[in-house]
C-alpha positions in Angstrom: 11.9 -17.2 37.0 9.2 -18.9 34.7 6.6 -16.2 35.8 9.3 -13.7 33.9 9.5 -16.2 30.4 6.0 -16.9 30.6 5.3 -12.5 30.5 8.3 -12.1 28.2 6.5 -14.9 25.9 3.1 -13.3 26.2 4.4 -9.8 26.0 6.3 -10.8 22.4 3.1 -12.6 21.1 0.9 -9.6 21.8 3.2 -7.0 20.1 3.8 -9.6 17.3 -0.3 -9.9 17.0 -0.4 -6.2 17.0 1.7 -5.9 14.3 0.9 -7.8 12.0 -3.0 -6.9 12.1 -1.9 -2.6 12.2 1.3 -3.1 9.8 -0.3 -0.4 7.5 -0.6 1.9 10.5 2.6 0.8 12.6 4.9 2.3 9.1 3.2 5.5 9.3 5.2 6.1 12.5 8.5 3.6 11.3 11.7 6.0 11.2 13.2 3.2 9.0 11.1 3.8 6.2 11.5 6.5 3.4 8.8 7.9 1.7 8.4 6.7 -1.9 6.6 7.5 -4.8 5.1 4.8 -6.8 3.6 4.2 -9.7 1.1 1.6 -11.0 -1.6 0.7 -13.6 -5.9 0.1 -11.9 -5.9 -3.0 -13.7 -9.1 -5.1 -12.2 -11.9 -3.6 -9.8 -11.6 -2.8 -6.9 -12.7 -4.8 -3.6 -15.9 -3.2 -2.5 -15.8 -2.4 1.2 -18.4 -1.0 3.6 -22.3 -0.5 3.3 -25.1 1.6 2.1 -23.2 5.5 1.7 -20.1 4.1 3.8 -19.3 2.2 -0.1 -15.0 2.2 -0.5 -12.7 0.5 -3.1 -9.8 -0.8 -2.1 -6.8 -1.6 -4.9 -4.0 -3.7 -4.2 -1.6 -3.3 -7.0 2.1 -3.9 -7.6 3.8 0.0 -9.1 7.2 0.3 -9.3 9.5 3.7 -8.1 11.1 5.9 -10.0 14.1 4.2 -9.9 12.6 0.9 -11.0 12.2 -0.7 -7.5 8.6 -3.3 -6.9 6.6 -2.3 -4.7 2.9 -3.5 -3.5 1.0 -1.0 -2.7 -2.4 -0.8 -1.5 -5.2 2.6 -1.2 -8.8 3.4 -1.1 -11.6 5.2 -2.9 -15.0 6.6 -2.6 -15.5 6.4 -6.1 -14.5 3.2 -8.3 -11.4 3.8 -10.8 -11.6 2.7 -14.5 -9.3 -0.2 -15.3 -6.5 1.2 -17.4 -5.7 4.4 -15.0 -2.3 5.3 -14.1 -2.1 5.9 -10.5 0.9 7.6 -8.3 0.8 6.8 -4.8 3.5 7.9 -2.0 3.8 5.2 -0.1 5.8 4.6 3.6 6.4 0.9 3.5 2.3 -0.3 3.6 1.0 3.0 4.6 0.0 5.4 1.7 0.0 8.8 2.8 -1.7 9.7 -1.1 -2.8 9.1 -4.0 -3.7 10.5 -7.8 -4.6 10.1 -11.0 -1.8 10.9 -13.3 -1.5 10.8 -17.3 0.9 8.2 -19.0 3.3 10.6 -20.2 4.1 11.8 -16.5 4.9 8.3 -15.5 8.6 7.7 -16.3 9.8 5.6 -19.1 11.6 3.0 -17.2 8.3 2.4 -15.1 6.0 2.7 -18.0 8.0 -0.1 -19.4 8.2 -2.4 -16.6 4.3 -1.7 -15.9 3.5 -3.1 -19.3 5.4 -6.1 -19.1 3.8 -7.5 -16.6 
């Protein structure tokens, strides 16, 4: 009997380790996520990861949906973005599938607004 708990305790804190350091990956394959579009503002630099030609930026922003919803959202670059870019990323919980660069007048209104308040 304690053999049993002490592998159903293991087992738990393995899969629970798991997830949280592979969340990003682990929504990829989540059936209980939707895909979302959302859409934020590059408002700082981003976090420089790698070495020598391997160089990637990584932005972790907040972007709200379409329909107003926060969202964080996190995605990489080769190349570093200009503060002040609007960005649309579609996003499946942490996971982004993809990102561009859109222009301010293809963001939508109720977004736009919300992205400048904050």
């Amino acid at each position: 009997m304690k053999k049993t708990v002490i592998f159903i305790l293991v087992a738990l804190i393995t899969c629970s380790a798991l997830y949280i350091t592979f969340k990003r990956e682990f929504d990829q394959f989540n059936p209980l996520y939707e895909e979302q579009y959302v859409y934020a503002v590059v408002n700082e630099p981003g976090k420089k990861e790698g070495k020598n030609e391997w160089i990637r930026y990584r932005y972790n922003l907040t972007g709200y949906t379409g329909e107003g919803e926060k969202k964080k959202i996190t995605f990489s670059s080769s190349k570093e973005q200009k503060p002040g870019i609007y960005v649309r990323v579609l996003a499946k919980g942490a996971y982004t599938k993809e990102w561009i660069i859109v222009e301010e007048k293809v963001v939508p209104e109720n977004v736009l607004n919300q992205l400048r308040s904050d």
